[in-house]
C-alpha positions as CSV (number, residue, x, y, z in Angstrom):
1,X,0.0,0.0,0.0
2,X,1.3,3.7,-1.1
3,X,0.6,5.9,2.4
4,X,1.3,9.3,1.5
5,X,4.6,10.9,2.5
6,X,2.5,13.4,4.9
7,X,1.0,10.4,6.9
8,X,4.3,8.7,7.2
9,X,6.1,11.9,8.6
10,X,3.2,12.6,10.7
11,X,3.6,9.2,12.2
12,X,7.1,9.4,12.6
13,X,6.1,12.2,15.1
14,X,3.9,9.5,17.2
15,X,5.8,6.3,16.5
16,X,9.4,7.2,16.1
17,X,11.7,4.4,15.5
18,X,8.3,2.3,15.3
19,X,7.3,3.8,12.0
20,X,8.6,1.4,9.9
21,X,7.1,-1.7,12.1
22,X,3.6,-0.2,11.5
23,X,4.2,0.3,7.9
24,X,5.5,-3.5,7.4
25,X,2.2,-4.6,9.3
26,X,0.2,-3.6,6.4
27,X,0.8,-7.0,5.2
28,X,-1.3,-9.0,8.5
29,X,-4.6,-9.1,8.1
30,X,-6.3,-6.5,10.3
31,X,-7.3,-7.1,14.2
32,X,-11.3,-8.6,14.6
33,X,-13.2,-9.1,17.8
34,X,-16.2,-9.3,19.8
35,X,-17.6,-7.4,22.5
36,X,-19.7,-9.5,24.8
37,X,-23.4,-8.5,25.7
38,X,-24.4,-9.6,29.4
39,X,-27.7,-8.5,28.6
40,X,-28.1,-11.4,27.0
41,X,-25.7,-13.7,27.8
42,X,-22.1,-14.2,29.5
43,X,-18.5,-15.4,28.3
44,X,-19.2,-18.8,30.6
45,X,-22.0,-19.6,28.4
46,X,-21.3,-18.1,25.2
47,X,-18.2,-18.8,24.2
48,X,-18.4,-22.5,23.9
49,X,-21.4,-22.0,21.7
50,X,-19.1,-20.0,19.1
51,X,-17.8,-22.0,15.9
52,X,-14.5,-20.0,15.9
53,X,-12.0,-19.8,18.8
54,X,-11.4,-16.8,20.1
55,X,-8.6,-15.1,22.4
56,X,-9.4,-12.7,25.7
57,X,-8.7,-8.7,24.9
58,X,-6.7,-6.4,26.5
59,X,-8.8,-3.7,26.6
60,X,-12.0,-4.6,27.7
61,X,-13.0,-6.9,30.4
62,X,-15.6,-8.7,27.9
63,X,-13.9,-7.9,24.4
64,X,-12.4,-10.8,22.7
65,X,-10.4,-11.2,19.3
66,X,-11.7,-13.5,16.2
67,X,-10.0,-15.2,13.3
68,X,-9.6,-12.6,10.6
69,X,-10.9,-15.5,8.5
70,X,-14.3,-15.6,10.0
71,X,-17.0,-15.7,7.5
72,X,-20.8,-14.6,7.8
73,X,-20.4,-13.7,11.5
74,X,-23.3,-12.1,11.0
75,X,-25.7,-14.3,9.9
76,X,-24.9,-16.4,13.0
77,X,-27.9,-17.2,15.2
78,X,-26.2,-15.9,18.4
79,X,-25.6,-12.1,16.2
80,X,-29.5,-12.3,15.2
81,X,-30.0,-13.0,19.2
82,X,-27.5,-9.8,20.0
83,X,-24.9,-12.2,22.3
84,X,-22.0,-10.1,20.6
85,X,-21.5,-6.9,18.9
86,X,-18.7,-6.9,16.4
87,X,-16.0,-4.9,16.9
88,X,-12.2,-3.8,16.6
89,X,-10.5,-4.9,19.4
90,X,-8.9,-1.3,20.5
91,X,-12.3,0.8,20.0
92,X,-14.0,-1.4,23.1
93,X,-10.9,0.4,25.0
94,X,-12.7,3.7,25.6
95,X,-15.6,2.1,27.3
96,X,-13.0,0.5,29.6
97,X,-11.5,3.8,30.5
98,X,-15.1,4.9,31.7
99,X,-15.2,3.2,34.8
100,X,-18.8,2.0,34.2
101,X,-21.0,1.7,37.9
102,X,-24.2,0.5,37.9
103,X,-26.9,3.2,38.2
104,X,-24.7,5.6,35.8
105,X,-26.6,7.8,33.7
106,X,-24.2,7.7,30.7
107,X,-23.9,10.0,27.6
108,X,-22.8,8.5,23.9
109,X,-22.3,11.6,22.3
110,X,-21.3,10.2,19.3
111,X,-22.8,7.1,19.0
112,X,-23.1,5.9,16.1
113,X,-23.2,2.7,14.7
114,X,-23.9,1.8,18.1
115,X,-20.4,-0.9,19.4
116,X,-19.2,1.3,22.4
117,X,-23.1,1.9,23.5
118,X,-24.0,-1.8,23.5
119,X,-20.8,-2.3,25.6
120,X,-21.5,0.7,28.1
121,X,-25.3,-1.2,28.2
122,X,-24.0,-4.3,29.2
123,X,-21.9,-2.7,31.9
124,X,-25.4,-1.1,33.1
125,X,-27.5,-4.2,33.2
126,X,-30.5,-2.8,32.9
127,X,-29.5,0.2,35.8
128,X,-29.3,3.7,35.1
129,X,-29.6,4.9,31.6
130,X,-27.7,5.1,28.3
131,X,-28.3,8.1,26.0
132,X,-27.2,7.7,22.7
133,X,-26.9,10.5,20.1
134,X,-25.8,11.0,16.5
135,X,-26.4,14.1,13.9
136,X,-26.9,12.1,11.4
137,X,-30.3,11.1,11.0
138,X,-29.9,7.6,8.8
139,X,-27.2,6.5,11.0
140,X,-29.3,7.0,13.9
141,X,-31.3,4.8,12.5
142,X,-28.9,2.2,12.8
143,X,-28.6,2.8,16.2
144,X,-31.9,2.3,17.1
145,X,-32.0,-1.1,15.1
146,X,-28.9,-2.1,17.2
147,X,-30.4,-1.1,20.8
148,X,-33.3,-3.5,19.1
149,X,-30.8,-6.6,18.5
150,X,-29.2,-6.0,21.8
151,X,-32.2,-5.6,23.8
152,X,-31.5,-2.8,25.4
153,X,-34.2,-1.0,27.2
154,X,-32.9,1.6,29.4
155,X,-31.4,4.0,27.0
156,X,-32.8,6.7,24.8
157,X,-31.5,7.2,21.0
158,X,-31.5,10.7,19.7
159,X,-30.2,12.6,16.5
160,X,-29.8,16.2,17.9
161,X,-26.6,18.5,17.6
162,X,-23.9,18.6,20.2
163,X,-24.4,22.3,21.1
164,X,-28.0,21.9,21.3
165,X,-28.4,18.5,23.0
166,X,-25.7,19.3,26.2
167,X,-26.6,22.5,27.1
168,X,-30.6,21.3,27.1
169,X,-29.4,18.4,29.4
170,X,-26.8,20.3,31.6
171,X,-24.7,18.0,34.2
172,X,-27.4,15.5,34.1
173,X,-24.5,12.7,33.5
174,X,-22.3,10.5,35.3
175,X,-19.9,9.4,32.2
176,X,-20.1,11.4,29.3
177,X,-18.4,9.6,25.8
178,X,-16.8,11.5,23.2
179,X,-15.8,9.3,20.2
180,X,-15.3,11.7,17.6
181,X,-15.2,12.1,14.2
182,X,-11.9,11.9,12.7
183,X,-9.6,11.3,9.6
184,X,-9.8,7.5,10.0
185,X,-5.8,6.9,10.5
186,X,-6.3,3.8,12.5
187,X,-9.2,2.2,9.6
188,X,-6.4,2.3,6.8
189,X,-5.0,-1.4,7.2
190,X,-8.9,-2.3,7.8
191,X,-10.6,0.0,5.0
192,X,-7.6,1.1,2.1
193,X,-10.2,3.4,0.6
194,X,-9.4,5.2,3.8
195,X,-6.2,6.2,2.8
196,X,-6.8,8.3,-0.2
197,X,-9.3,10.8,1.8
198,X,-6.4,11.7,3.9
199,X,-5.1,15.0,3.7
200,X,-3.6,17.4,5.9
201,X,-6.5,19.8,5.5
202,X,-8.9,16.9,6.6
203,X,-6.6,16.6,9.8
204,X,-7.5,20.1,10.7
205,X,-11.1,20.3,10.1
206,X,-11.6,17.1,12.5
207,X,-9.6,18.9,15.2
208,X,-11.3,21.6,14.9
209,X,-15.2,20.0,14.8
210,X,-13.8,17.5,17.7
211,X,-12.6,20.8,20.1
212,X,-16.2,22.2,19.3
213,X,-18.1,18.6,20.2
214,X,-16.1,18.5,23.4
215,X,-16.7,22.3,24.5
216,X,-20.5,21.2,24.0
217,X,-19.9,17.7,25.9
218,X,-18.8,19.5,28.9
219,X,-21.7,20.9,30.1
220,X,-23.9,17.6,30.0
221,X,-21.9,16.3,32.4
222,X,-22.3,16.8,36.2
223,X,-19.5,18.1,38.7
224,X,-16.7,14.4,39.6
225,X,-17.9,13.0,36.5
226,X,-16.1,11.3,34.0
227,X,-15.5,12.0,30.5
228,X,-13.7,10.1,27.7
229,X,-12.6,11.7,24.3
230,X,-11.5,8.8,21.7
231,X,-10.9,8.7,18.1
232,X,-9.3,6.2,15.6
233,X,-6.5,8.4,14.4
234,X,-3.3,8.9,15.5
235,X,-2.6,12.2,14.4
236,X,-1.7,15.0,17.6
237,X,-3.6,17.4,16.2
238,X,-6.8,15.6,17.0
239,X,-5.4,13.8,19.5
240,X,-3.0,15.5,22.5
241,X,-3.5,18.9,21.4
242,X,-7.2,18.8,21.5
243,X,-6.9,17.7,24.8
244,X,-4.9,20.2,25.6
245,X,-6.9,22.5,24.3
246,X,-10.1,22.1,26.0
247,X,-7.8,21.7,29.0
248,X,-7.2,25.5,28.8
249,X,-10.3,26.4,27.5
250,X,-12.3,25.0,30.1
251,X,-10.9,24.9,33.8
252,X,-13.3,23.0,35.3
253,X,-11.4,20.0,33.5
254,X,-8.8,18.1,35.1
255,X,-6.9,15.4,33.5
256,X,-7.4,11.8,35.2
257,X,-4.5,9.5,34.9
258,X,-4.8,6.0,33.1
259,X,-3.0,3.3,34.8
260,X,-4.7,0.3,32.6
261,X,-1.7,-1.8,31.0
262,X,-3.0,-1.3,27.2
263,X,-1.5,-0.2,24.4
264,X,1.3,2.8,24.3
265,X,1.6,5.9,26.3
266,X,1.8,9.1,25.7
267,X,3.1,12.5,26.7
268,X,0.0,13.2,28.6
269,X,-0.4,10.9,31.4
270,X,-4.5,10.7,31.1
271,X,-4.0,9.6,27.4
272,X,-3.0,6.0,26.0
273,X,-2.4,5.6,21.9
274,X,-3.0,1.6,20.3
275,X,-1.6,0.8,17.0
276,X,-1.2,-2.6,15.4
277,X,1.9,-2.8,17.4
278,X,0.0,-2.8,20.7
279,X,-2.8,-5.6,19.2
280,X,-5.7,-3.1,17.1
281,X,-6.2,-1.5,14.4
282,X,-5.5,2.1,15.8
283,X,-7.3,4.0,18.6
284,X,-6.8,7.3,20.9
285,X,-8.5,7.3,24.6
286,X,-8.3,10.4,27.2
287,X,-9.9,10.3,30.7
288,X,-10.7,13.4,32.1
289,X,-12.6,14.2,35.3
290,X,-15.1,17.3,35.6
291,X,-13.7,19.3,39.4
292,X,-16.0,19.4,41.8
293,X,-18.5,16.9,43.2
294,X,-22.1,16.8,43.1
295,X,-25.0,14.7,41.8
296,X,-26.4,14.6,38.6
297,X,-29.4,16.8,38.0
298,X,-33.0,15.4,36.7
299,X,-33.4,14.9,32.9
300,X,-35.8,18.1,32.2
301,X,-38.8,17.3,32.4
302,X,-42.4,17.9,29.9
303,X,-45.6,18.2,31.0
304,X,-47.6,15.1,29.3
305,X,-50.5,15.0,28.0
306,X,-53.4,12.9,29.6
307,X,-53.2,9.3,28.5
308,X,-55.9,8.2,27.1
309,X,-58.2,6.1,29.6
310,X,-59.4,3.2,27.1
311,X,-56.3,2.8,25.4
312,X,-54.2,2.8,28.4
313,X,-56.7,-0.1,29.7
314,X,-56.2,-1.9,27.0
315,X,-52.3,-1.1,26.9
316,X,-52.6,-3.1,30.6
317,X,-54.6,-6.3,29.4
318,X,-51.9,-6.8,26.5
319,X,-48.6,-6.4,29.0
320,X,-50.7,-8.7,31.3
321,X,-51.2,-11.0,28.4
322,X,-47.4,-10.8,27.3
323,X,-46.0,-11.1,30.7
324,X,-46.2,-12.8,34.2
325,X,-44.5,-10.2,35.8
326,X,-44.7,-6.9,33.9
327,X,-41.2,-4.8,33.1
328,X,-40.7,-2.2,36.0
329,X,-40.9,0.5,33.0
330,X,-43.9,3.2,32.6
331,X,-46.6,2.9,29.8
332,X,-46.6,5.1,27.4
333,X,-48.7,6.4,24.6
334,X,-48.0,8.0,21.6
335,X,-50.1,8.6,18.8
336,X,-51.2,5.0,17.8
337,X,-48.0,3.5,19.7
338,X,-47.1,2.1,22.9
339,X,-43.4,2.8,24.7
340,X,-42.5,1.1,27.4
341,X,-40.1,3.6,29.4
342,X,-37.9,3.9,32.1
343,X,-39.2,5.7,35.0
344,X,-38.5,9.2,35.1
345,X,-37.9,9.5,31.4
346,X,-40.5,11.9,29.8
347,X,-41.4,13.4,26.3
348,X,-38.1,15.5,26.1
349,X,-39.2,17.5,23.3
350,X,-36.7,19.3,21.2
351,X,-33.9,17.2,21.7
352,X,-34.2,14.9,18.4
353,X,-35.2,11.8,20.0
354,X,-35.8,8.6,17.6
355,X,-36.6,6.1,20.1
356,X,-36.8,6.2,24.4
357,X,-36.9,2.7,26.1
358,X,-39.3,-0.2,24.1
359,X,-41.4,0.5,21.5
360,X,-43.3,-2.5,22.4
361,X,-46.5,-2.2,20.3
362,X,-48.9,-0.4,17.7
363,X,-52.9,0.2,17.9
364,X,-54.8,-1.5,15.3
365,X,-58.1,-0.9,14.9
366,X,-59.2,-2.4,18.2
367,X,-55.8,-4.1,19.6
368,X,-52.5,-4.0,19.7
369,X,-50.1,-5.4,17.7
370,X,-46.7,-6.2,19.8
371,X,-43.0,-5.0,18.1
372,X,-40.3,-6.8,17.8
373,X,-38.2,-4.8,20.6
374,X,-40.4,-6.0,23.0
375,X,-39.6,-9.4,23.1
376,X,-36.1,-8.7,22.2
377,X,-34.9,-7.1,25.6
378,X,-37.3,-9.3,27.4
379,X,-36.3,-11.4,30.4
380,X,-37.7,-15.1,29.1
381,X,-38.4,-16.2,32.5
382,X,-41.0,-13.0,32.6
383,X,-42.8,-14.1,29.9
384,X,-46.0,-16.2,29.6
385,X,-45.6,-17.8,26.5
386,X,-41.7,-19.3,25.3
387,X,-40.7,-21.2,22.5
388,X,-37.2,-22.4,23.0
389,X,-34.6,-23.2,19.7
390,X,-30.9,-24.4,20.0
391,X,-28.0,-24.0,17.5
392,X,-28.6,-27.3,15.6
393,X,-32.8,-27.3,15.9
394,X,-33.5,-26.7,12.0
395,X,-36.6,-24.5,12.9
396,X,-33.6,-22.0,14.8
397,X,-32.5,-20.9,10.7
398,X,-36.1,-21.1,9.5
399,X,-37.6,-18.9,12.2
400,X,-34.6,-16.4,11.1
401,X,-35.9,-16.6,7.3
402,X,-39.1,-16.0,8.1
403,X,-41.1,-18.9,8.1
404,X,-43.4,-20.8,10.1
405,X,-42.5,-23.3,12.2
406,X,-43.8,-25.7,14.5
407,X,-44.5,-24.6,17.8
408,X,-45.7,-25.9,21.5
409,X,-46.6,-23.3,22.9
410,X,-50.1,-22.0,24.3
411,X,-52.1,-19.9,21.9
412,X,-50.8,-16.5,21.8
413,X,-47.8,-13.9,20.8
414,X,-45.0,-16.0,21.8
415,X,-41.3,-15.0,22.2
416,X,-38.3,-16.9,20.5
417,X,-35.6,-18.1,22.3
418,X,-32.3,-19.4,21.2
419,X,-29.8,-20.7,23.5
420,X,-32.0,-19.3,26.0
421,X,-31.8,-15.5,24.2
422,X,-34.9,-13.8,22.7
423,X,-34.5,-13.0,19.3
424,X,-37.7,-12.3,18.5
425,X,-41.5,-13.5,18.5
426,X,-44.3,-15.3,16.9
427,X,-48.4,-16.2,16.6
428,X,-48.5,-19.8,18.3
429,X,-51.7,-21.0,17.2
430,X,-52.8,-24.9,15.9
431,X,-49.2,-25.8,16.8
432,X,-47.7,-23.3,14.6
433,X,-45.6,-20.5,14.7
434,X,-46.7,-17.0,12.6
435,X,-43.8,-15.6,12.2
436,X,-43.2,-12.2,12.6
437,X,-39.3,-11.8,12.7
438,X,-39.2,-8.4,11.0
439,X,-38.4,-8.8,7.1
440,X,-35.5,-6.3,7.3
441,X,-33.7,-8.8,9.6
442,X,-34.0,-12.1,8.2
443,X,-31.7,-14.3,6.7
444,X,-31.7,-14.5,2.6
């Protein structure tokens, strides 16, 4: 591969003597892995279920590298049932750095396609919330099919800019992520169509937009909090001295030293740099800690309109008929749609939001027809109605391709497990299945 002379001296700057090492790994096939979703599963009982082997990862406590030979990996069962995300080793490093506790209200400021929210999720377990944002509307979009797959249900998905989502939701967040966008230096071995959109010019426009996107992130997150800027370059300019930057241009940041072993350091001790040398494809991570101390303040809040008495009763018989121990999540309605939310959460007008919590159902006519999210962060063992599918039952790839398959269950909407995960859900009637995997998921 030709790298321009530009990125080559640039990265003498970072690398040094190492240069030349990086350059000659162009010829390994790039770093793959998994990130591990304990909403659905854990390592104990996943990883034997996996037809590849796989190898622990440094930098994340349920991250895991993959053969780079590792056809389909999404087609698998077990990536229909969201037991994995898939992703480059390093990028599951920022996460790591964000010191996840349960009960966080966390902030994805740039979240899209959706890897380092699933993993911050996972960390939650259902606790706190996750709020994840991206400008651009379409890839939003992917995000909220990836909360979907993951069955995530406390977390919000919005498409809002920076500068007007943080300041609307000032300090009301524990951890605040910043993985910007950047000039890609870290995707070149993984995408070589990277390399000729580099330019020096591009460099300075990212560090520009990225010291704008953290100014904004700032205020969204409350007084001891943490906040992680990360990119997948490894150019300074984006990197250190945008840190250093928003050091000086707002003191109520502090750097917060990393001691984790991964990857390389650098000259700022709250700041760690991974390169193919250090086992990924290329990533920047820097921890910094907002002074102060103080709890987060309450998501603002909009008055709601009354709910609508028969449609909320009837809301009631269809969780009751669903479940044997309804969700601890409030009902609400929409339009013709019903959300399951978490508690506290309310319209948040104005802020771009796509999805908040579980769309878990639509008004027709005179019921309610369930969504797929519903079933797909559901606990199984909360549920009324379960039909169970393993790896090697042949009904486990038809119910993925849409069709109908036998089923034992009572009459009534009943949710699809496999492995013991809920993928999705069905019409159990006459001892078959109505399947209603949606059609934009299933296999070809």
């Amino acid at each position: 591969m030709n790298l321009p002379q530009d990125f080559i001296e640039e990265l003498h700057r970072v690398l040094g003597d190492d240069t030349q090492s990086y350059v000659r790994s162009f010829s390994d096939p790039p770093f793959r892995g998994i990130s591990i979703n304990r909403l659905k599963t854990t390592p104990r009982q996943l990883l034997p279920l996996l037809d590849f082997r796989t190898e622990p990862s440094p930098f994340y406590q349920d991250g895991y590298y993959i053969p780079s030979d590792v056809q389909k990996i999404g087609s698998s069962p077990l990536h229909h049932a969201g037991a994995f995300y898939v992703q480059e080793p390093s990028a599951s490093s920022a996460v790591q750095l964000l010191n996840i506790e349960k009960g966080d209200y966390v902030l994805d400021l740039c979240a899209a396609p959706g890897g380092k929210s699933a993993q911050i999720a996972s960390l939650l377990s259902g606790s706190g919330l996750i709020w994840s944002n991206e400008v651009v509307r379409n890839r939003a979009s992917v995000l909220v099919s990836n909360f979907e797959r993951m069955g995530i249900a406390n977390g919000i998905v919005s498409s809002c800019y920076p500068d007007v989502l943080c300041p609307a939701l000032s300090e009301c967040f524990d951890k605040v992520l910043v993985d910007a966008p950047c000039s890609g230096e870290g995707m070149f071995r993984k995408n070589p169509d990277a390399v000729n959109e580099w330019s020096r010019e591009h460099v300075l426009s990212c560090a520009a937009r990225q010291l704008s996107i953290l100014q904004s992130a700032v205020s969204a997150l409350r007084p001891g909090g943490i906040m992680v800027y990360s990119t997948c370059t490894f150019s300074p300019e984006e990197n250190e001295m945008t840190v250093r930057q928003l050091l000086s241009l707002c003191p109520d940041m502090e750097p917060f030293p990393i001691d984790e072993p991964f990857g390389r350091k650098t000259d700022l001790d709250n700041a760690v740099r991974i390169t193919p040398l250090e086992g990924g494809e290329g990533h920047f991570a820097a921890r910094l800690r907002k002074s102060g101390s103080g709890p987060r303040r309450d998501l603002p809040q909009n008055k709601l309109p009354p709910q609508p008495r028969e449609m909320l009763r009837a809301a009631e018989e269809f969780m009751d008929d669903i479940f044997v121990r309804r969700p601890d999540m409030s009902l609400r309605i929409i339009g013709e749609r019903l959300y399951l939310m978490p508690k506290g959460i309310s319209s948040l007008q104005g802020l771009g939001v796509i999805r908040a919590g579980i769309l878990a159902g639509e008004f027709v006519k005179k019921r309610i027809e369930p969504a797929h999210a519903l079933f797909s962060a559901s606990n199984p063992s909360e549920l009324r109605r379960v039909l169970p599918l393993t790896l090697d039952d042949p009904r486990t790839a038809a119910f993925l391709s849409g069709m109908e398959i036998d089923c034992s269950a009572p009459k009534g909407y009943t949710a699809v497990t496999i492995e013991g995960m809920p993928v999705g859900f069905g019409k159990c009637s006459s001892s078959t299945l109505k399947n209603k995997y949606p059609k934009s998921l299933r296999l070809s």
